[in-house]
mmCIF file of the N, C-alpha and C atoms, coordinates in Angstrom:
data_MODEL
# 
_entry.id   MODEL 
# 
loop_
_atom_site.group_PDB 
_atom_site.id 
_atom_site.type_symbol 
_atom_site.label_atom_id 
_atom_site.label_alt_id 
_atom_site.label_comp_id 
_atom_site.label_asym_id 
_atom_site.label_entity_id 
_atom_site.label_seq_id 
_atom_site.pdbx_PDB_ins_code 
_atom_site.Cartn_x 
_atom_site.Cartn_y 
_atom_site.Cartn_z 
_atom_site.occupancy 
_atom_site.B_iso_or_equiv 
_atom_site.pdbx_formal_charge 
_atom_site.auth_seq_id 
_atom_site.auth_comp_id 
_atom_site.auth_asym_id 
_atom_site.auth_atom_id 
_atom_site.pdbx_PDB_model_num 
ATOM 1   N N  . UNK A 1 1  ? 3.047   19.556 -37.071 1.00 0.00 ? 1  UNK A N  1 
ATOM 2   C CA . UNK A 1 1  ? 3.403   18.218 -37.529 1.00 0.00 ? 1  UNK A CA 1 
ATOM 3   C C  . UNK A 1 1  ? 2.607   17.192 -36.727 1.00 0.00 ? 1  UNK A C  1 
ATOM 4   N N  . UNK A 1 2  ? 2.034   15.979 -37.643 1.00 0.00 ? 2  UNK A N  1 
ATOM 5   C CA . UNK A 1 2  ? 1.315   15.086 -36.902 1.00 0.00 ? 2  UNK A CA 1 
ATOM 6   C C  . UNK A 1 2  ? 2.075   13.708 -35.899 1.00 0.00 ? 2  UNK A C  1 
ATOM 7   N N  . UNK A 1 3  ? 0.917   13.384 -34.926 1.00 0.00 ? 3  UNK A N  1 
ATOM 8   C CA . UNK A 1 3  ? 2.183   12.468 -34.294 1.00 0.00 ? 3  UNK A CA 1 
ATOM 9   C C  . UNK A 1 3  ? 1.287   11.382 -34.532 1.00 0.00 ? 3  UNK A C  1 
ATOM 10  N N  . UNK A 1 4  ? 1.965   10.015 -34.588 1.00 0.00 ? 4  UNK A N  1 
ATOM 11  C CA . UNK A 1 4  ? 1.505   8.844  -34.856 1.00 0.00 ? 4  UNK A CA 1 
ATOM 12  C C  . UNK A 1 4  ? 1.095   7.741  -33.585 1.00 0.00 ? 4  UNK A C  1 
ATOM 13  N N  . UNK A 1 5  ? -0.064  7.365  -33.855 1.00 0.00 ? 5  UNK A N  1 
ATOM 14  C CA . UNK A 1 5  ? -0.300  6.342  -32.367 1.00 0.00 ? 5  UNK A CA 1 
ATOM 15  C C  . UNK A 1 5  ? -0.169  4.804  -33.207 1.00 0.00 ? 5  UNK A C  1 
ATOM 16  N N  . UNK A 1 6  ? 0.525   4.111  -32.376 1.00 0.00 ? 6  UNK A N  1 
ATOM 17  C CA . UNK A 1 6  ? 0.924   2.622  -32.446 1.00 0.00 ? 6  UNK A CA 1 
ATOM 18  C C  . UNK A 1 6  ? 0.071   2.038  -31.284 1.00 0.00 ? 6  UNK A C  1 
ATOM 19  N N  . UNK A 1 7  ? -0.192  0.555  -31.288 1.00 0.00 ? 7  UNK A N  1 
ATOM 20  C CA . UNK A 1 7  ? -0.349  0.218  -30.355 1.00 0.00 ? 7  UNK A CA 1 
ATOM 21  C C  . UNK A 1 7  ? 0.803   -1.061 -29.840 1.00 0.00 ? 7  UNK A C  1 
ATOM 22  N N  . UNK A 1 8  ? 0.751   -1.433 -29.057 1.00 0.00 ? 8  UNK A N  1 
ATOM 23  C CA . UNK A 1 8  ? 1.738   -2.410 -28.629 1.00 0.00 ? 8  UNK A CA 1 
ATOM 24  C C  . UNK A 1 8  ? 1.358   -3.673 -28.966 1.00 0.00 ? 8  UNK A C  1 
ATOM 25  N N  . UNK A 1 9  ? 0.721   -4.378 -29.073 1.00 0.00 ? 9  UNK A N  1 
ATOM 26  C CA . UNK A 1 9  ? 0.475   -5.301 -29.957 1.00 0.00 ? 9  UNK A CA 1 
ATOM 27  C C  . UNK A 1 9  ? -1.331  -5.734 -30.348 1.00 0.00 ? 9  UNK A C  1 
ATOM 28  N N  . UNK A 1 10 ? -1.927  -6.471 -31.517 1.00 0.00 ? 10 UNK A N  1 
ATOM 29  C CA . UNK A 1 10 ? -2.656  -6.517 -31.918 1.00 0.00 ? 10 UNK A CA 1 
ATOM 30  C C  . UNK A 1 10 ? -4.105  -6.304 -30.674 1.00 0.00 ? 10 UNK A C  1 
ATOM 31  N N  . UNK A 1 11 ? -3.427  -7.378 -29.577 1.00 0.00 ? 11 UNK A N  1 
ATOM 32  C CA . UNK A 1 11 ? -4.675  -7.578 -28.486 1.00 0.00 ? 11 UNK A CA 1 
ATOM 33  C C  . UNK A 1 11 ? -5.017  -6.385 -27.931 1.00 0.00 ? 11 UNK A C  1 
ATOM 34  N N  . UNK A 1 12 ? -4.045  -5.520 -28.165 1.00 0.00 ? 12 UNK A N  1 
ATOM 35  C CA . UNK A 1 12 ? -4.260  -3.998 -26.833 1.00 0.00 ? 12 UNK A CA 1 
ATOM 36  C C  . UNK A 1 12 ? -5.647  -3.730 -27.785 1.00 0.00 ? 12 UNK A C  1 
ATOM 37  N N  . UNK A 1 13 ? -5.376  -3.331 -29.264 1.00 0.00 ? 13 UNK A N  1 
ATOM 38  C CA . UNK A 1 13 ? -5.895  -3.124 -30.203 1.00 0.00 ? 13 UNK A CA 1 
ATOM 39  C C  . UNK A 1 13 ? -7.017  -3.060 -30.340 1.00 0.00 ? 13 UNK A C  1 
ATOM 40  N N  . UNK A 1 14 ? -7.838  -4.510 -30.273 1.00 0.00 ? 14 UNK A N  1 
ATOM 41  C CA . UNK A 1 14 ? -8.882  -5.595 -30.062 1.00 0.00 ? 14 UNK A CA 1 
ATOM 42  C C  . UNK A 1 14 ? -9.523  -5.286 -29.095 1.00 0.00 ? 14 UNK A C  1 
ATOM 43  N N  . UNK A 1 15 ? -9.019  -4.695 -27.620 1.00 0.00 ? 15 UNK A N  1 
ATOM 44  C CA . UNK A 1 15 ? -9.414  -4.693 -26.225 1.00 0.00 ? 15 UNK A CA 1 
ATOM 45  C C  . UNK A 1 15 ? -9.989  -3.205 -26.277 1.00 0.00 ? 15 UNK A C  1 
ATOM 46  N N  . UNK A 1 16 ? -9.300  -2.311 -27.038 1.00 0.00 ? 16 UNK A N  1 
ATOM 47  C CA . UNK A 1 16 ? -9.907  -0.474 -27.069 1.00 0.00 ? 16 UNK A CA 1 
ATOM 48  C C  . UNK A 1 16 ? -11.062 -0.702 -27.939 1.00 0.00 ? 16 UNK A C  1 
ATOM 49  N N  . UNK A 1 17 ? -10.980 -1.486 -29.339 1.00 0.00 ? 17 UNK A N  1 
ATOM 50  C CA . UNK A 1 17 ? -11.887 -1.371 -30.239 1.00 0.00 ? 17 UNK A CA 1 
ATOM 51  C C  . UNK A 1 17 ? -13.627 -2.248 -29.069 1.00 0.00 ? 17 UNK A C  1 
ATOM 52  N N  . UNK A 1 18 ? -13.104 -3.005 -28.511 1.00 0.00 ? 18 UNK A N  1 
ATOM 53  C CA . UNK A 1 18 ? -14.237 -3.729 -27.873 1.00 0.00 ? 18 UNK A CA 1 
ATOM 54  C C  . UNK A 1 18 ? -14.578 -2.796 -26.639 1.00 0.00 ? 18 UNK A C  1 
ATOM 55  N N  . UNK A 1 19 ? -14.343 -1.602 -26.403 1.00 0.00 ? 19 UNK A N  1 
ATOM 56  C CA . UNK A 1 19 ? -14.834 -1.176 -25.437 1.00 0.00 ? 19 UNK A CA 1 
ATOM 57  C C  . UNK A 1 19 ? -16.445 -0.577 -25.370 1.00 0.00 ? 19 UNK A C  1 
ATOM 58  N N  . UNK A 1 20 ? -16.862 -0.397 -24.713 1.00 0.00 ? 20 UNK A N  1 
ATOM 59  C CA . UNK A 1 20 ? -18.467 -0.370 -24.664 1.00 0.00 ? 20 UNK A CA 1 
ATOM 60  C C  . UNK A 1 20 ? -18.728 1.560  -25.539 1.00 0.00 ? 20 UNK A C  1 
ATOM 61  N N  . UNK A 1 21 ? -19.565 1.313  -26.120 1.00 0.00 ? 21 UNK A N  1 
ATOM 62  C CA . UNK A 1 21 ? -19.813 2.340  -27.146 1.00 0.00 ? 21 UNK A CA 1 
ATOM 63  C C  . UNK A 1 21 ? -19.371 4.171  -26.545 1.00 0.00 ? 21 UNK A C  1 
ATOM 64  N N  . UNK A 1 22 ? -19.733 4.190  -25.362 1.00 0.00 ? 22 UNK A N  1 
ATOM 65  C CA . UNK A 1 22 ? -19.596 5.896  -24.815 1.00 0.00 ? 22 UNK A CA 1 
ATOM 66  C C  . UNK A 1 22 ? -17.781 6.095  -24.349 1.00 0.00 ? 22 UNK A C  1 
ATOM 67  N N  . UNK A 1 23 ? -17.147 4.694  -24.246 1.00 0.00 ? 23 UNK A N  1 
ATOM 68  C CA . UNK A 1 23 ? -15.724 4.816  -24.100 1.00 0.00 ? 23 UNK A CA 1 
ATOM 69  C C  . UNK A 1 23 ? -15.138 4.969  -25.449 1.00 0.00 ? 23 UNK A C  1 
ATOM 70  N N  . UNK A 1 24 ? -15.582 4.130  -26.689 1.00 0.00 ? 24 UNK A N  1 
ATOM 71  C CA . UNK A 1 24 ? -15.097 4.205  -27.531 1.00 0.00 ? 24 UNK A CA 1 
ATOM 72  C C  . UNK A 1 24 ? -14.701 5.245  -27.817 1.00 0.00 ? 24 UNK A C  1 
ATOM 73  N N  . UNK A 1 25 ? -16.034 6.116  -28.230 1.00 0.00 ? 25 UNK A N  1 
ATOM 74  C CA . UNK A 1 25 ? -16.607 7.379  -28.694 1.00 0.00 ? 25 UNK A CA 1 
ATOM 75  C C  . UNK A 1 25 ? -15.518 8.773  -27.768 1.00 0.00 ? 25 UNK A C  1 
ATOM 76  N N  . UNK A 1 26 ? -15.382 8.576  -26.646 1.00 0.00 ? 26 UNK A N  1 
ATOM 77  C CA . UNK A 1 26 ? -14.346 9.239  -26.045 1.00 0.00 ? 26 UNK A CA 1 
ATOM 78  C C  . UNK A 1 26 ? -12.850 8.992  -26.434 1.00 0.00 ? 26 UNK A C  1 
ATOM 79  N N  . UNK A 1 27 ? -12.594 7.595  -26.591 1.00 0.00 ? 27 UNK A N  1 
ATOM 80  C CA . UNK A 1 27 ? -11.143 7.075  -27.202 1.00 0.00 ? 27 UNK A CA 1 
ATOM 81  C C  . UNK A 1 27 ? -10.612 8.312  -28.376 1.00 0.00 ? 27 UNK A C  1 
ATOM 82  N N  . UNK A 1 28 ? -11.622 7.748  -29.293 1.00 0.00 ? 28 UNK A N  1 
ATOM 83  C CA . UNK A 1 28 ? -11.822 8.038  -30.706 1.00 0.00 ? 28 UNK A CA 1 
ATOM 84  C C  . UNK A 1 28 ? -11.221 9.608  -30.476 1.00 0.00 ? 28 UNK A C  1 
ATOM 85  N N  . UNK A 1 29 ? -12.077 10.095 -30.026 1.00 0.00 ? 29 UNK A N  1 
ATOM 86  C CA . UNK A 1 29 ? -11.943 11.722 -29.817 1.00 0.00 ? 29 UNK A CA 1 
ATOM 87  C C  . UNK A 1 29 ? -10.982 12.029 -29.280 1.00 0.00 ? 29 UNK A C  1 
ATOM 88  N N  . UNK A 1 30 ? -10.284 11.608 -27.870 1.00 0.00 ? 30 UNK A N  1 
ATOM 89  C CA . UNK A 1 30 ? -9.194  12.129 -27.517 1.00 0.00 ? 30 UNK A CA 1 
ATOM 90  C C  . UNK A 1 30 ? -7.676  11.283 -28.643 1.00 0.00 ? 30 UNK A C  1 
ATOM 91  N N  . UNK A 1 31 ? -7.774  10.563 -29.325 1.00 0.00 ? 31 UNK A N  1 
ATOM 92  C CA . UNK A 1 31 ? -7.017  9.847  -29.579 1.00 0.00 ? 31 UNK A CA 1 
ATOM 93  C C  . UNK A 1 31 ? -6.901  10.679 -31.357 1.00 0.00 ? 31 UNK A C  1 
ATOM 94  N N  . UNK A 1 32 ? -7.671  11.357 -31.909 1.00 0.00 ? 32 UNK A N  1 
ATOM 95  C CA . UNK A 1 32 ? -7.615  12.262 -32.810 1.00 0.00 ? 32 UNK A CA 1 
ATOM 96  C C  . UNK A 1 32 ? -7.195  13.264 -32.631 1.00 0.00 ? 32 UNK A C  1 
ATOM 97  N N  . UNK A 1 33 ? -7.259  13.957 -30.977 1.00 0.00 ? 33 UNK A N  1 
ATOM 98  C CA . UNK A 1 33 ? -6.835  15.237 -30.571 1.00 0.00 ? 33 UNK A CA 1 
ATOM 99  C C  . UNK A 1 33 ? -5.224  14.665 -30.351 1.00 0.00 ? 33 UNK A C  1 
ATOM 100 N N  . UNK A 1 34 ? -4.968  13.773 -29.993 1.00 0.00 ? 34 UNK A N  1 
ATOM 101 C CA . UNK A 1 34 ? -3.282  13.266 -29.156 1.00 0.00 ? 34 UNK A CA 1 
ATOM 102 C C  . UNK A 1 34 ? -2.191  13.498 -30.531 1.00 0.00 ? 34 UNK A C  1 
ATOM 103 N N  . UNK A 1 35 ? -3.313  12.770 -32.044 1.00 0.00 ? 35 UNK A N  1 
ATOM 104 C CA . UNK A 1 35 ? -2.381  12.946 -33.689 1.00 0.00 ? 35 UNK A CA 1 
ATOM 105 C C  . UNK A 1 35 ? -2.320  13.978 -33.448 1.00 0.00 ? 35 UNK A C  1 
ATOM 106 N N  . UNK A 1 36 ? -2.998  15.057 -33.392 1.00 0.00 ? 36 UNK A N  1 
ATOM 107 C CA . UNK A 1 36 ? -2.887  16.552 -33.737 1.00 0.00 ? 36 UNK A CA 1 
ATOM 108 C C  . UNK A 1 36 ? -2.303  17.690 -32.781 1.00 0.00 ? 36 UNK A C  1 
ATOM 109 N N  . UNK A 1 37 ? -2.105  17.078 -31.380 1.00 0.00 ? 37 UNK A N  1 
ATOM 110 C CA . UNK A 1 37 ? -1.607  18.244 -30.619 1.00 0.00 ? 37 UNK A CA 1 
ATOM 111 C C  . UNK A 1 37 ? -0.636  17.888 -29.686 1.00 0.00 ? 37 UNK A C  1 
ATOM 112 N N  . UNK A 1 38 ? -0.814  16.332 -29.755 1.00 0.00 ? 38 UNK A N  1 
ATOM 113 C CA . UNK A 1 38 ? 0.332   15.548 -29.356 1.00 0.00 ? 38 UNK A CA 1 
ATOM 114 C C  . UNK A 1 38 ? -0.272  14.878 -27.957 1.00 0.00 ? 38 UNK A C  1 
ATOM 115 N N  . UNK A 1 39 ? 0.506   14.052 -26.920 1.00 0.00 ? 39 UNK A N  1 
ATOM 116 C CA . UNK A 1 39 ? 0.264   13.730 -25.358 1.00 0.00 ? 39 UNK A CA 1 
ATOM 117 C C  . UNK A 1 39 ? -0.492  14.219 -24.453 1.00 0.00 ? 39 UNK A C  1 
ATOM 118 N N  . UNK A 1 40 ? -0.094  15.223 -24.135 1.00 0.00 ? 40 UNK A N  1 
ATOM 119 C CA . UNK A 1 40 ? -0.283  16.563 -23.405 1.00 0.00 ? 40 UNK A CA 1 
ATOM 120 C C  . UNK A 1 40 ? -1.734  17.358 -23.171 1.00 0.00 ? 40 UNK A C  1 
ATOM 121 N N  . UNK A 1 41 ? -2.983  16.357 -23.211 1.00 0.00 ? 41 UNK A N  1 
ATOM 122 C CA . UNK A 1 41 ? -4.450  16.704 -23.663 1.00 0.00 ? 41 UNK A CA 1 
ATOM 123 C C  . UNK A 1 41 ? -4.465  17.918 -22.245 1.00 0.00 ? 41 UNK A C  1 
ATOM 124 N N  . UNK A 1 42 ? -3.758  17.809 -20.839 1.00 0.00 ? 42 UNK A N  1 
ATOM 125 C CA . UNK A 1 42 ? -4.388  17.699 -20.084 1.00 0.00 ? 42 UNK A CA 1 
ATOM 126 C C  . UNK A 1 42 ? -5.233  17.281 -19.194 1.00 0.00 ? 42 UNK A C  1 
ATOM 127 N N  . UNK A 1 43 ? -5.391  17.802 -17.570 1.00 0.00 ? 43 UNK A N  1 
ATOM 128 C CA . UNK A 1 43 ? -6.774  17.178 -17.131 1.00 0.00 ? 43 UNK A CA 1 
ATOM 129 C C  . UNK A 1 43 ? -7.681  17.865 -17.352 1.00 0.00 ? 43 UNK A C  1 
ATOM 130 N N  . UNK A 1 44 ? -8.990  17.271 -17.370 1.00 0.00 ? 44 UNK A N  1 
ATOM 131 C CA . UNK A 1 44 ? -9.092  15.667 -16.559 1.00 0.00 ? 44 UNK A CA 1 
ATOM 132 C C  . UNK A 1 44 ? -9.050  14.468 -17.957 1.00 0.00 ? 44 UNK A C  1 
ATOM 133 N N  . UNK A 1 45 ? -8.504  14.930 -18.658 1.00 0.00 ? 45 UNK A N  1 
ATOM 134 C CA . UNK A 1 45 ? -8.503  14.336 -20.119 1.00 0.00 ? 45 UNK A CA 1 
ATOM 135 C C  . UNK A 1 45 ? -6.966  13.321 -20.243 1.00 0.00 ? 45 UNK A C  1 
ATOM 136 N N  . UNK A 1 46 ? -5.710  13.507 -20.057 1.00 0.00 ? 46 UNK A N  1 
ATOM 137 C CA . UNK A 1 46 ? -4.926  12.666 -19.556 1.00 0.00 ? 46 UNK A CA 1 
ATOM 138 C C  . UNK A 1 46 ? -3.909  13.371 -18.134 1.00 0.00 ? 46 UNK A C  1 
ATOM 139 N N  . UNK A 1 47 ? -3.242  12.305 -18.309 1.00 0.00 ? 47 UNK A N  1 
ATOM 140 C CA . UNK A 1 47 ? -2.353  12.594 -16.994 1.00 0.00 ? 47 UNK A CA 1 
ATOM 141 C C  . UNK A 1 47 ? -0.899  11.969 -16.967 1.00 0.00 ? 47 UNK A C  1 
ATOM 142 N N  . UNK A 1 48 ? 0.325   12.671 -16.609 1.00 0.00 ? 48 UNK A N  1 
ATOM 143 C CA . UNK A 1 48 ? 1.296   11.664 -16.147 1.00 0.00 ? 48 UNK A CA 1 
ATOM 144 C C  . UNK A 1 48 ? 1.432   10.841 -15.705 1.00 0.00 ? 48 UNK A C  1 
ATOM 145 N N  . UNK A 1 49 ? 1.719   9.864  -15.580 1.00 0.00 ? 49 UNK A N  1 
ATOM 146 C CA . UNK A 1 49 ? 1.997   9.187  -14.318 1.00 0.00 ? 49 UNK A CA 1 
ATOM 147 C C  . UNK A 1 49 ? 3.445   8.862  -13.882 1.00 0.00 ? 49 UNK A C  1 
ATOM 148 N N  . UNK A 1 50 ? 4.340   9.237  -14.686 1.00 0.00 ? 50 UNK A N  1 
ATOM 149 C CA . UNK A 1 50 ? 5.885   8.934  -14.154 1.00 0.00 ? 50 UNK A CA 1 
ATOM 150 C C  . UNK A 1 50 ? 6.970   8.171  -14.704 1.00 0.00 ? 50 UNK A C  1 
ATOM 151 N N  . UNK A 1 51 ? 8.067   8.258  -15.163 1.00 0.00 ? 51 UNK A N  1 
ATOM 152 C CA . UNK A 1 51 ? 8.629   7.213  -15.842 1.00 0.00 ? 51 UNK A CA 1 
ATOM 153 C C  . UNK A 1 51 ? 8.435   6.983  -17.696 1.00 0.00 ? 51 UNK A C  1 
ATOM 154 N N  . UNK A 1 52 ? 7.791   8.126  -18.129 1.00 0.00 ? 52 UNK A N  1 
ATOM 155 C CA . UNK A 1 52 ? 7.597   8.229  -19.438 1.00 0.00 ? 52 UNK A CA 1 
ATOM 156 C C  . UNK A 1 52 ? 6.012   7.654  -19.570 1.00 0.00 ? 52 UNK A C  1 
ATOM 157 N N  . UNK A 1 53 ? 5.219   7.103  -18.536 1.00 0.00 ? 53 UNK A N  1 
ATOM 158 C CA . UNK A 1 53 ? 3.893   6.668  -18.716 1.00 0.00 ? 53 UNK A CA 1 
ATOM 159 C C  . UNK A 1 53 ? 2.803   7.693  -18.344 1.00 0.00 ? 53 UNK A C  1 
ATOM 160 N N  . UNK A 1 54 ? 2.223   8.202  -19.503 1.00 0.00 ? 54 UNK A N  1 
ATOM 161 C CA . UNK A 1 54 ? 1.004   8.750  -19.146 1.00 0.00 ? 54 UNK A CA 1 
ATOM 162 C C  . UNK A 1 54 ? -0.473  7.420  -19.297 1.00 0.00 ? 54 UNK A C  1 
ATOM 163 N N  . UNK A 1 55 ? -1.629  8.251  -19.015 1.00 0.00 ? 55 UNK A N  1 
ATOM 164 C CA . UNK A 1 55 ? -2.679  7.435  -18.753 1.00 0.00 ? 55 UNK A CA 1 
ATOM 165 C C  . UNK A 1 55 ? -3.972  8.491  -19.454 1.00 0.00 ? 55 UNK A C  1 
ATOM 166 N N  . UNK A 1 56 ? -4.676  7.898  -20.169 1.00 0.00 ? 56 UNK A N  1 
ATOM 167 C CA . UNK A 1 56 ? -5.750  8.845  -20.802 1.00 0.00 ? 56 UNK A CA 1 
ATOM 168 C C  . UNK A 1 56 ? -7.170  8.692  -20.024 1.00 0.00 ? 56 UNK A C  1 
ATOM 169 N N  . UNK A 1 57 ? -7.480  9.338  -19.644 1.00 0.00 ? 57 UNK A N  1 
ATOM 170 C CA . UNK A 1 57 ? -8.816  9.284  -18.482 1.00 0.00 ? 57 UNK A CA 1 
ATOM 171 C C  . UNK A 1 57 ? -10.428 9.449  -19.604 1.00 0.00 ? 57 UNK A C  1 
ATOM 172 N N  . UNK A 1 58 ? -10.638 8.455  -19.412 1.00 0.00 ? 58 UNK A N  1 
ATOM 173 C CA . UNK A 1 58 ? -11.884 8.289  -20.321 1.00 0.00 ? 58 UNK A CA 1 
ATOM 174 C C  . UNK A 1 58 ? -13.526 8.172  -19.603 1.00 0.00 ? 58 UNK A C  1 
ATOM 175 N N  . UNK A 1 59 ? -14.194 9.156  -19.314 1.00 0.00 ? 59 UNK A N  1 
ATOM 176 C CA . UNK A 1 59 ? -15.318 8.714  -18.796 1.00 0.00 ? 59 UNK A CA 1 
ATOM 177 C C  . UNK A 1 59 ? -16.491 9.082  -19.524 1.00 0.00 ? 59 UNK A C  1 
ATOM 178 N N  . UNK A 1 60 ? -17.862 8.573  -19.374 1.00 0.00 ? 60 UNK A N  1 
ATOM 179 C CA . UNK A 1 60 ? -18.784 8.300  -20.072 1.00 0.00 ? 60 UNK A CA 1 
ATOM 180 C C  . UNK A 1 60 ? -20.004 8.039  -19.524 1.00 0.00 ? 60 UNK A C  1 
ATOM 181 N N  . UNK A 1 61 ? -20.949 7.685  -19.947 1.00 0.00 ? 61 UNK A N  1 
ATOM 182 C CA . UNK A 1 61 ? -22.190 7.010  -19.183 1.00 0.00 ? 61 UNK A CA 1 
ATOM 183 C C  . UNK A 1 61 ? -22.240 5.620  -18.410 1.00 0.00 ? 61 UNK A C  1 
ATOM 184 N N  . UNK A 1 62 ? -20.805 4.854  -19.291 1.00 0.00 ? 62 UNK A N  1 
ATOM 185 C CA . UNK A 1 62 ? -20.494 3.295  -18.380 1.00 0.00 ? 62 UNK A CA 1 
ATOM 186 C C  . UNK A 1 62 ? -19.582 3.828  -17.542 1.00 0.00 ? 62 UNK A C  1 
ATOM 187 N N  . UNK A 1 63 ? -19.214 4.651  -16.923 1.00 0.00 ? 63 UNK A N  1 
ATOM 188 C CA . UNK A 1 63 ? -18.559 5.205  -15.879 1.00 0.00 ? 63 UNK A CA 1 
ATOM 189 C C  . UNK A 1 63 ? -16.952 5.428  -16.445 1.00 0.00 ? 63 UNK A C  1 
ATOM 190 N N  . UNK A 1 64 ? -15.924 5.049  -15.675 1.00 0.00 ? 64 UNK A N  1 
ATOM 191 C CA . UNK A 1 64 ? -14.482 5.856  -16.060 1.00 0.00 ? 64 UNK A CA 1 
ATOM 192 C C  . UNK A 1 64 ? -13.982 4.268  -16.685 1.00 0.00 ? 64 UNK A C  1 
ATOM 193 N N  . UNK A 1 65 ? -12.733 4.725  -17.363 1.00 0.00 ? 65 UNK A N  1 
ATOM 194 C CA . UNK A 1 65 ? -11.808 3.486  -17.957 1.00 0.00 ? 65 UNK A CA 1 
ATOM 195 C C  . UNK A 1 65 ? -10.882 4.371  -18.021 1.00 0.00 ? 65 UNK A C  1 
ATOM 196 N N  . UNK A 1 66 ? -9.248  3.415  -17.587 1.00 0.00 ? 66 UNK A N  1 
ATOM 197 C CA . UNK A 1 66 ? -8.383  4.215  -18.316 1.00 0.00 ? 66 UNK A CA 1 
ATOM 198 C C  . UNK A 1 66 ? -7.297  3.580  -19.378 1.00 0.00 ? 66 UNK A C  1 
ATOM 199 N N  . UNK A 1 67 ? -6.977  4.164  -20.290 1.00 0.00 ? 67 UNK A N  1 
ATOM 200 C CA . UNK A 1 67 ? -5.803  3.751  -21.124 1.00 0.00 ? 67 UNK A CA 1 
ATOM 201 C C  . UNK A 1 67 ? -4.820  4.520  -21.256 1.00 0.00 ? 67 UNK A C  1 
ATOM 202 N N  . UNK A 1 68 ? -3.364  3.376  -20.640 1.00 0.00 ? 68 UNK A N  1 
ATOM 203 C CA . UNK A 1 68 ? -1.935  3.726  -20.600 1.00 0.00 ? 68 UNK A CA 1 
ATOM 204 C C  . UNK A 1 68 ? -1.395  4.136  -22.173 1.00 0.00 ? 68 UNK A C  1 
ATOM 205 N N  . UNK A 1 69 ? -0.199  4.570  -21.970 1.00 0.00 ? 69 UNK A N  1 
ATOM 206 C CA . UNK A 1 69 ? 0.406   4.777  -23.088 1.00 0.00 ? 69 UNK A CA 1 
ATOM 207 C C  . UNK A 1 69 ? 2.069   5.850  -22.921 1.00 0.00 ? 69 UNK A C  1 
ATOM 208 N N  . UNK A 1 70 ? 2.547   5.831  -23.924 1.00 0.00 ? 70 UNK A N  1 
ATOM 209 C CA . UNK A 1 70 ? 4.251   6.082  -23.808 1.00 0.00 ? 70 UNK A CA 1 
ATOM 210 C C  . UNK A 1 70 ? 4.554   6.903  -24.728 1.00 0.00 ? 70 UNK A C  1 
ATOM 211 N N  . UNK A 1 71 ? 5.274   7.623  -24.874 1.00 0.00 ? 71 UNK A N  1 
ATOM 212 C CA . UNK A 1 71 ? 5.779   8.302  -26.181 1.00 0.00 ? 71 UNK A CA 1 
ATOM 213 C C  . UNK A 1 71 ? 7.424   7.661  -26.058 1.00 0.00 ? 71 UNK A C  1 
ATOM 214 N N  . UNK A 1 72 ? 7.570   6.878  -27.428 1.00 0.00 ? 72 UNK A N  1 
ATOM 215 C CA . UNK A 1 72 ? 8.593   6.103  -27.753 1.00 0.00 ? 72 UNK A CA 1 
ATOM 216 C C  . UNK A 1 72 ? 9.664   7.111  -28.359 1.00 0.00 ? 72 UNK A C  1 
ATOM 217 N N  . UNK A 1 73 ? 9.783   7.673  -29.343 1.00 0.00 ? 73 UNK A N  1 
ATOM 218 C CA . UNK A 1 73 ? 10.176  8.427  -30.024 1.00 0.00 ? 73 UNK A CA 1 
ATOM 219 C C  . UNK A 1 73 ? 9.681   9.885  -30.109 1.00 0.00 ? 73 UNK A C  1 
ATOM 220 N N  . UNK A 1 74 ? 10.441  10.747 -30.723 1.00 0.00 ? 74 UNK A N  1 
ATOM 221 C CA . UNK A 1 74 ? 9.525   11.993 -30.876 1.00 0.00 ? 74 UNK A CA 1 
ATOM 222 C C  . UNK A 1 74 ? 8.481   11.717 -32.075 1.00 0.00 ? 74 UNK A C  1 
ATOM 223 N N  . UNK A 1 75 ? 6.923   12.636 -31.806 1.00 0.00 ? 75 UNK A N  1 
ATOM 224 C CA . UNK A 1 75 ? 5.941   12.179 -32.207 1.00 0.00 ? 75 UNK A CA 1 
ATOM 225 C C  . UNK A 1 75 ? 5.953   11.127 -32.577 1.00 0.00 ? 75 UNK A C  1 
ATOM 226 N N  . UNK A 1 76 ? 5.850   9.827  -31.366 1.00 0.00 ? 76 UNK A N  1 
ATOM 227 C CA . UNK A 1 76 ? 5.451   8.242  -32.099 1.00 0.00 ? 76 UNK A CA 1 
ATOM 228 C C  . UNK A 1 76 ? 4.771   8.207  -30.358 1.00 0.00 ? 76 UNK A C  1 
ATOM 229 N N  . UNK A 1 77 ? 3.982   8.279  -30.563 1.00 0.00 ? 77 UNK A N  1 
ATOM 230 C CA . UNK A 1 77 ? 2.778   7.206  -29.291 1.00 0.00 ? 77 UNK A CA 1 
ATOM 231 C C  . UNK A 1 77 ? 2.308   5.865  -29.197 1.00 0.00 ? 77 UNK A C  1 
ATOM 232 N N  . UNK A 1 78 ? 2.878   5.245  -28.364 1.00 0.00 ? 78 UNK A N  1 
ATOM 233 C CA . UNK A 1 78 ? 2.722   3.857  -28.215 1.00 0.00 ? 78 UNK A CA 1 
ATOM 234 C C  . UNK A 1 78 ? 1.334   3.252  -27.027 1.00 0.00 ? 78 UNK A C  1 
ATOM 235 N N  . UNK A 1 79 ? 0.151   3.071  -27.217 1.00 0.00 ? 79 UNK A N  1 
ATOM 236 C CA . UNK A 1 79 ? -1.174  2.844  -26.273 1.00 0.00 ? 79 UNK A CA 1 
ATOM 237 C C  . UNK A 1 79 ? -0.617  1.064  -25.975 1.00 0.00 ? 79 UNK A C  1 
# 
């Protein structure tokens, strides 16, 4: 069963889509794997961090970025 990513509001949105092309391109990819297999990518790909907040570890040729995120519901992901 697939899980759904939300974002928290339009700007988060705006701020992933504007990221520099080799982050995107990593987003994109882990963020297709997260619908299909859920949170849980692993490292060095995501990570817990505590309190229901994981963090998705994104690196590239512009070096590392990371993006937070929550699981609200069962399969519903909130970035």
């Amino acid at each position: 069963m697939a899980w759904t990513i939300s974002y928290y509001d339009d700007c988060v949105q705006e701020e992933i889509l504007a990221l520099p092309a080799g982050f995107l391109a990593r987003y994109l990819r882990y963020a297709d794997r997260m619908e299909e297999h859920g949170p849980d990518l692993g490292m060095p790909h995501s990570r817990a961090m505590g309190d229901g907040l994981l963090e998705l570890r994104l690196k590239a040729v512009e070096g590392i970025a990371r993006v937070f995120f929550c699981t609200i519901a069962s399969r519903w992901l909130t970035i």
